[in-house]
RODO-2510 file (C-alpha; in nm, 4 decimals, decimal comma):
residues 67
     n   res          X          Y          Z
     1     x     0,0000     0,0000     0,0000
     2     x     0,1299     0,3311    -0,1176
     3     x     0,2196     0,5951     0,1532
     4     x    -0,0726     0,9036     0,0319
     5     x    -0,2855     0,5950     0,1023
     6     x    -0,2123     0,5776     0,4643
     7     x    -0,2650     0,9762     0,5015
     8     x    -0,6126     0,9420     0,2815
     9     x    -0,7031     0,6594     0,5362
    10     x    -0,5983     0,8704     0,8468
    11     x    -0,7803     1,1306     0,7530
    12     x    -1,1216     1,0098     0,6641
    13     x    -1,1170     0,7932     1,0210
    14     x    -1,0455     1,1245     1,2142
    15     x    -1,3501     1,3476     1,2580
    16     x    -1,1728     1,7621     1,2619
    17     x    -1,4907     1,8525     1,4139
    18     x    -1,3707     1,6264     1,7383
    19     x    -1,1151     1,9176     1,7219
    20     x    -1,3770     2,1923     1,7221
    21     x    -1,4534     2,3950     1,9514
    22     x    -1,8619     2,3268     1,9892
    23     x    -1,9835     2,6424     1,7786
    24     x    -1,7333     2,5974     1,5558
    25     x    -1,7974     2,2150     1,4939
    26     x    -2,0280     2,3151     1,1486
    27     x    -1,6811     2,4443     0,9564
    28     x    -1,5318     2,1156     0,9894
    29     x    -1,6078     1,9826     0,6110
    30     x    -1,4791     2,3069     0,5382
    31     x    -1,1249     2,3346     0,3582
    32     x    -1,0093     2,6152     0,5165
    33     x    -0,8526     2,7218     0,8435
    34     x    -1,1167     2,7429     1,1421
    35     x    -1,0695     3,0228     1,4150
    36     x    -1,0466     2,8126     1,7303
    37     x    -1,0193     3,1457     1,9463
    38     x    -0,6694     3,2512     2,1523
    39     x    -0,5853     3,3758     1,8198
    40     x    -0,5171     3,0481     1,6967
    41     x    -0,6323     2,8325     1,4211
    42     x    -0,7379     2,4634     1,3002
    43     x    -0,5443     2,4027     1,0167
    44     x    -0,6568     2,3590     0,6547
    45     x    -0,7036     1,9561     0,6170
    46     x    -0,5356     1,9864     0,2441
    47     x    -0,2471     2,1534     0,3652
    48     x    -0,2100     1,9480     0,6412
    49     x    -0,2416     1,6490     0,4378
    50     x     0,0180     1,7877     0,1776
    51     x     0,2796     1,7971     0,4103
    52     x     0,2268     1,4890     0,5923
    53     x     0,2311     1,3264     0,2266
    54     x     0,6245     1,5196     0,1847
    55     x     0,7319     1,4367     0,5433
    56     x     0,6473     1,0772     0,4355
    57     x     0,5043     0,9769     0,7442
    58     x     0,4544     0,6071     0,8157
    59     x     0,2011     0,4166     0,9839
    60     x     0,2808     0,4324     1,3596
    61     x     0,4815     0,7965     1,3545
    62     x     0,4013     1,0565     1,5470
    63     x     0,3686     1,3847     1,3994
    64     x     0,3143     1,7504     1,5852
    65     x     0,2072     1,9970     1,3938
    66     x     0,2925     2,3233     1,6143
    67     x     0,1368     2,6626     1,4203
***
């Protein structure tokens, strides 16, 4: 099985709205970066996904994605 396989995989078992704060839990099919407050955001799922695709990450690795 091909690596952007793994990433589709990961990312259609993960829910973003779990990641949501409650009223912002309706953006989550959204492409786009969600205001999460604290001046921080959710990230974009596609860009997200892009770079876990470059980084190559494998099944088991542990990635932290600091904004």
């Amino acid at each position: 099985m091909e690596n952007y396989s793994l990433v589709d995989q990961a990312f259609k078992a993960i829910d973003r709205a779990d990641f949501l704060p409650s009223n912002k839990k309706k953006m989550s099919e959204l492409d786009r970066p969600v205001d999460i407050g604290f001046s921080q955001t959710n990230s974009q799922p596609s860009t997200v996904k892009m770079m876990l695709k470059w980084l190559d990450a494998q099944a088991g690795d542990k990635v932290l994605d600091v904004g």
